[in-house]
C-alpha positions as CSV (number, residue, x, y, z in Angstrom):
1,X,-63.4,97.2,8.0
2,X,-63.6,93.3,6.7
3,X,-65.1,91.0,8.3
4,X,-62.3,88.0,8.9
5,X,-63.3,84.6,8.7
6,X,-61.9,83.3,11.6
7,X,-64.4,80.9,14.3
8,X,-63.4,81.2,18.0
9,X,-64.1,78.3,19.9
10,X,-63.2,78.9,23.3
11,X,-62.9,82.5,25.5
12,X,-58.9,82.8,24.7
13,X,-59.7,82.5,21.0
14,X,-62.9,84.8,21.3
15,X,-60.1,87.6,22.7
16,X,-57.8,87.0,20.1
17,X,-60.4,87.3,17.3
18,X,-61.6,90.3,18.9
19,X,-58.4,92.0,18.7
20,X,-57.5,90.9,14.8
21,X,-61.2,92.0,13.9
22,X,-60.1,95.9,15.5
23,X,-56.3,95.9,14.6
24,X,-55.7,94.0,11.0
25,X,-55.7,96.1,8.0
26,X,-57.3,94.8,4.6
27,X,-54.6,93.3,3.4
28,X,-54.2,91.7,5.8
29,X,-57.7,90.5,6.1
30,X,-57.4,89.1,3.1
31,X,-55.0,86.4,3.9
32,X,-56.9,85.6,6.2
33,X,-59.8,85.2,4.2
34,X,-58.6,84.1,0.9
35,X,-55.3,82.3,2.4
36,X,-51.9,82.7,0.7
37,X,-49.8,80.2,-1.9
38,X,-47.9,77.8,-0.8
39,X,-45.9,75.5,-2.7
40,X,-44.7,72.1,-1.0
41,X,-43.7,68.5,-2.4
42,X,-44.1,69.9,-5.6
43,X,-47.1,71.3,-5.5
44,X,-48.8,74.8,-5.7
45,X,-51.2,74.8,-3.0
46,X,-53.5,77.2,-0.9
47,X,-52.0,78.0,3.4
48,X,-55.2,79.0,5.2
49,X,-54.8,79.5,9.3
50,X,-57.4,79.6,11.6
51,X,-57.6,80.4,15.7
52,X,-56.9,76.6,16.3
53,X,-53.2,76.7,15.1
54,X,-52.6,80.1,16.3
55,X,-53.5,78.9,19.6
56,X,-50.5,75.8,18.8
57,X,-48.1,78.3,17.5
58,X,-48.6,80.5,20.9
59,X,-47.9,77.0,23.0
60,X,-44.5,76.9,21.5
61,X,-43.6,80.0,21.6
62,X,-44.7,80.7,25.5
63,X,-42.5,76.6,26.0
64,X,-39.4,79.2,24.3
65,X,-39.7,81.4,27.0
66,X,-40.3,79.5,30.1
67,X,-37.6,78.6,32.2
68,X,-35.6,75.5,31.8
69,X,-37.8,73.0,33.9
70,X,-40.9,74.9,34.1
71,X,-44.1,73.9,33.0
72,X,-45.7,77.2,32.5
73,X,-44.9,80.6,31.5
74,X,-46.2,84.3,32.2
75,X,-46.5,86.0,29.2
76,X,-48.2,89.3,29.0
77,X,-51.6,89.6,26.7
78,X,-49.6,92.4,24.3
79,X,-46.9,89.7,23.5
80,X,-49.9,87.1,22.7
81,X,-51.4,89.9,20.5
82,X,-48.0,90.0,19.3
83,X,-47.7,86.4,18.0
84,X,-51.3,86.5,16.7
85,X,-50.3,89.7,14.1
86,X,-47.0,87.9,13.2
87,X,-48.9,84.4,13.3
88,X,-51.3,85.3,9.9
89,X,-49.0,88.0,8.7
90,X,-45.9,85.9,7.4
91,X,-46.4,83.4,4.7
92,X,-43.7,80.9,5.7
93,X,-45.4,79.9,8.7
94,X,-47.9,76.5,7.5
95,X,-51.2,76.6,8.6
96,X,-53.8,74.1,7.1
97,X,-53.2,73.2,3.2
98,X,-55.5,72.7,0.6
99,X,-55.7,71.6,-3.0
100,X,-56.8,73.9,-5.9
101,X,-60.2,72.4,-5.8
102,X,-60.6,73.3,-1.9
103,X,-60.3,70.0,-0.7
104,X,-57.3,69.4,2.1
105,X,-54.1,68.2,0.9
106,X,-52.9,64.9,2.4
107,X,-49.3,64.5,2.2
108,X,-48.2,61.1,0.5
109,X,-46.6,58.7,3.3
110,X,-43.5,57.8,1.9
111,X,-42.7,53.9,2.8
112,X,-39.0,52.7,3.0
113,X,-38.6,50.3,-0.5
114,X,-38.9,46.7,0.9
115,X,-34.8,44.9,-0.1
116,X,-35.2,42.8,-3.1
117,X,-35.3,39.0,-1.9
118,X,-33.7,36.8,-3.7
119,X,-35.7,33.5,-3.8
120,X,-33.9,30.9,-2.1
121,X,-34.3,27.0,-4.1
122,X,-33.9,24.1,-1.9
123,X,-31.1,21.5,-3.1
124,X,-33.1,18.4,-4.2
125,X,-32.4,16.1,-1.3
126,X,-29.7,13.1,-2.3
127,X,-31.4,10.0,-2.2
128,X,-30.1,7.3,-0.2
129,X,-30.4,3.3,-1.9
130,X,-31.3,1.0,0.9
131,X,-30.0,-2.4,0.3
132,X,-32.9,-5.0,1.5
133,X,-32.1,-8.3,3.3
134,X,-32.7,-10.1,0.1
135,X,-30.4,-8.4,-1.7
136,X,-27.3,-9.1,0.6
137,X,-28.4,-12.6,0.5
138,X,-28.3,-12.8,-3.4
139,X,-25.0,-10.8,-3.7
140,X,-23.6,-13.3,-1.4
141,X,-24.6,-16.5,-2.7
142,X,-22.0,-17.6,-5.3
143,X,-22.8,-17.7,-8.9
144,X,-23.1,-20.9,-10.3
145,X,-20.6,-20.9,-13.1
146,X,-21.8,-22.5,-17.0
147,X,-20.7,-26.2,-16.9
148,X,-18.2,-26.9,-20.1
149,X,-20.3,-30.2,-21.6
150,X,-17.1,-31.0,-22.6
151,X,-15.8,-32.1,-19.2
152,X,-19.0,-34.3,-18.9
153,X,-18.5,-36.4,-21.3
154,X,-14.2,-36.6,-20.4
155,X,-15.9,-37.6,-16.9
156,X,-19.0,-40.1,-18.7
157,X,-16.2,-41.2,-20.8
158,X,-13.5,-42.3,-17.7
159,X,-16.6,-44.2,-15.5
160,X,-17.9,-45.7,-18.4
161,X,-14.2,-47.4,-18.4
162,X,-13.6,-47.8,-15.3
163,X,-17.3,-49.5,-14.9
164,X,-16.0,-51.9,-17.6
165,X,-13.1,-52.7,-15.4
166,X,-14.5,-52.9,-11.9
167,X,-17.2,-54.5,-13.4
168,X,-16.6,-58.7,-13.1
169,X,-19.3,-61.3,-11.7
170,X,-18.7,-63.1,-8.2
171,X,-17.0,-66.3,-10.4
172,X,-14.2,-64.0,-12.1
173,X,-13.8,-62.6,-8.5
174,X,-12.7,-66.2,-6.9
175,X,-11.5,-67.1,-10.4
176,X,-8.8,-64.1,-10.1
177,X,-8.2,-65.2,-6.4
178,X,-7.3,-68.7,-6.9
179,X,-4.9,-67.6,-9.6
180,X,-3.0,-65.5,-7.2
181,X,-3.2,-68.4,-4.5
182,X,-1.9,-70.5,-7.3
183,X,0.9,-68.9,-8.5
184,X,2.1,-68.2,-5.3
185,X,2.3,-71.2,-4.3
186,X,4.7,-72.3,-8.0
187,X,6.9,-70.1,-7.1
188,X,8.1,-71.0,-3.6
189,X,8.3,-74.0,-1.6
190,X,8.7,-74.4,2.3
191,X,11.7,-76.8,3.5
192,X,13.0,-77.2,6.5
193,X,11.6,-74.0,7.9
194,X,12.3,-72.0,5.0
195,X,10.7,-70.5,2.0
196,X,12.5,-71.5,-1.2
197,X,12.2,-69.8,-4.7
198,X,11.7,-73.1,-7.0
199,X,13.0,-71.4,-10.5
200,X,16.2,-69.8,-8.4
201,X,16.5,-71.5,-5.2
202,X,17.2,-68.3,-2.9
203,X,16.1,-68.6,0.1
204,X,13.1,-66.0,0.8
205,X,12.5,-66.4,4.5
206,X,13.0,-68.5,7.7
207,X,10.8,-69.7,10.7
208,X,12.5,-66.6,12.9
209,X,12.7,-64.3,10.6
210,X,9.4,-62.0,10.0
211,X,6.7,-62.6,7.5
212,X,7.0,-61.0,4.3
213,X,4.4,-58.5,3.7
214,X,1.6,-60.0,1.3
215,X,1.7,-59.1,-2.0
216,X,-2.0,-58.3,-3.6
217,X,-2.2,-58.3,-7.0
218,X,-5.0,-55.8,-7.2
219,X,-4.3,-51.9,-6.8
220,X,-5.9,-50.2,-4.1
221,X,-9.0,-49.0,-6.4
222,X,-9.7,-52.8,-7.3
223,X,-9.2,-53.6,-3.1
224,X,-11.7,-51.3,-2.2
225,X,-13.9,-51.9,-4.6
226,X,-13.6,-55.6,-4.1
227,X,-14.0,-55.1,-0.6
228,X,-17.3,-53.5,-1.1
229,X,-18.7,-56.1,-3.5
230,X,-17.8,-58.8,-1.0
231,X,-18.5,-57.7,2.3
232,X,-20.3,-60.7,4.0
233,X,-20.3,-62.7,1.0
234,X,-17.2,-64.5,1.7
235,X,-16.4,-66.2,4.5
236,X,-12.7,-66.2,5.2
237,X,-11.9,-70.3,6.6
C-alpha cells in the first residue's frame, strides 16, 4: 500500500487520513501524491489537495444539507468518508495550484482600465483695461487746436490800424471837440425861443418843445475809447 502524502492537523483530519491511508487504491494514491493537471487562465498547471481543503469542501457540503435556518448539521461519519473519496478522486474539483517549477500559482488581479481623461485647458482669462483718474482727465480736456498764423497777422494787421486811428494826443482830442462845438453853433441860431437853421431858415426847435437828441460826431468805438482816455482829465464847466 502507498504511503499518501497528506499532514493531519487536528483529530477530524487524523480520522480522515486514517481512512484514505486503509481505503484508497494506487491510483488513486497517486493523485494524491503527485497531484493532477489543471489548466486555468491559460495555463497548464499542477491541482494538489490536502486535508485542509477537504475539511472546506466537507463545510459546504454539510451547509447543503442542513435545514433552511440551521446552523449545524448531523451528518453521519460514512457520508464524510464519502466526500473525502469523491473530494481527491475527481479532477474538476480545485485544490491548491502550482506552477511547473513547484512554486504556487498566484492568479493575476485584474484591475478595471482607469477612463481616458481628457485634459481640460483653462481659457486664458480676458483682461480687463482699467482707465486711471488721469486718463479721464486727459480725455476730457479739449484739444487745443493748431492756430492758422494767417489769422494772426489779419488780427496784428486790423489793431495795428485801428491803433493808428484811436491813437491822437490830448490836443487833437479838444482840437476835434471845438470843431464840433463850432460847427454847431454856424449852423443854427436861437431867436425868440427858437433854434433856426442859418443856411435854410427852418425852424429846428422851440422853448416847449423837447431837446433834440445830441448829435456826436464820434462812433461808439471812438466814445468809449475817448471816454477811457479822458476820464478825470477833463473837467466838464
Amino acid at each position: 500500500m502507498t504511503k499518501l502524502n497528506l499532514t493531519a492537523n487536528d483529530k477530524p483530519q487524523e480520522l480522515i487520513l486514517a481512512y484514505l491511508q486503509e481505503n484508497t487504491s494506487d491510483v488513486l494514491a497517486e493523485k494524491i501524491n503527485s497531484g493532477t493537471p489543471f489548466e486555468k487562465d491559460g495555463k497548464q498547471l499542477v491541482n494538489k489537495k490536502t486535508l485542509d481543503g477537504f475539511m472546506k469542501y466537507a463545510n459546504e457540503e454539510a451547509r447543503k444539507l442542513a435545514e433552511k435556518g440551521a446552523n449545524s448539521a448531523c451528518v453521519e461519519d460514512s457520508v464524510v468518508y464519502g466526500w473525502a473519496i469523491h473530494y481527491f478522486e475527481e479532477d474538476s474539483i480545485e485544490g491548491t495550484l502550482y506552477n511547473a517549477d513547484g512554486t504556487e500559482y498566484k492568479p493575476v488581479v485584474k484591475t478595471a482600465p482607469k477612463p481616458a481623461t481628457t485634459p481640460v485647458t483653462a481659457k486664458p482669462k480676458e483682461t480687463i483695461a482699467q482707465t486711471s483718474l488721469w486718463d479721464m482727465l486727459e480725455t476730457k480736456e479739449p484739444k487745443e487746436e493748431p492756430i492758422d498764423e494767417s489769422e494772426l497777422t489779419e488780427v496784428k494787421t486790423v489793431n495795428e490800424e485801428n491803433n493808428e486811428i484811436f491813437d491822437p494826443s490830448i490836443d487833437e482830442i479838444a482840437d476835434k471837440l471845438q470843431q464840433a462845438v463850432d460847427e454847431k453853433s454856424e449852423k443854427t441860431v436861437q431867436q425868440d425861443g427858437k433854434v433856426i437853421d442859418v443856411e435854410t431858415g427852418v425852424v429846428l426847435s422851440t422853448e416847449t418843445d423837447e431837446k433834440p437828441a445830441a448829435v456826436c460826431p464820434f462812433d461808439k468805438d471812438q466814445v468809449l475809447y475817448l471816454c477811457n482816455l479822458l476820464d478825470g482829465k477833463i473837467d466838464i464847466a
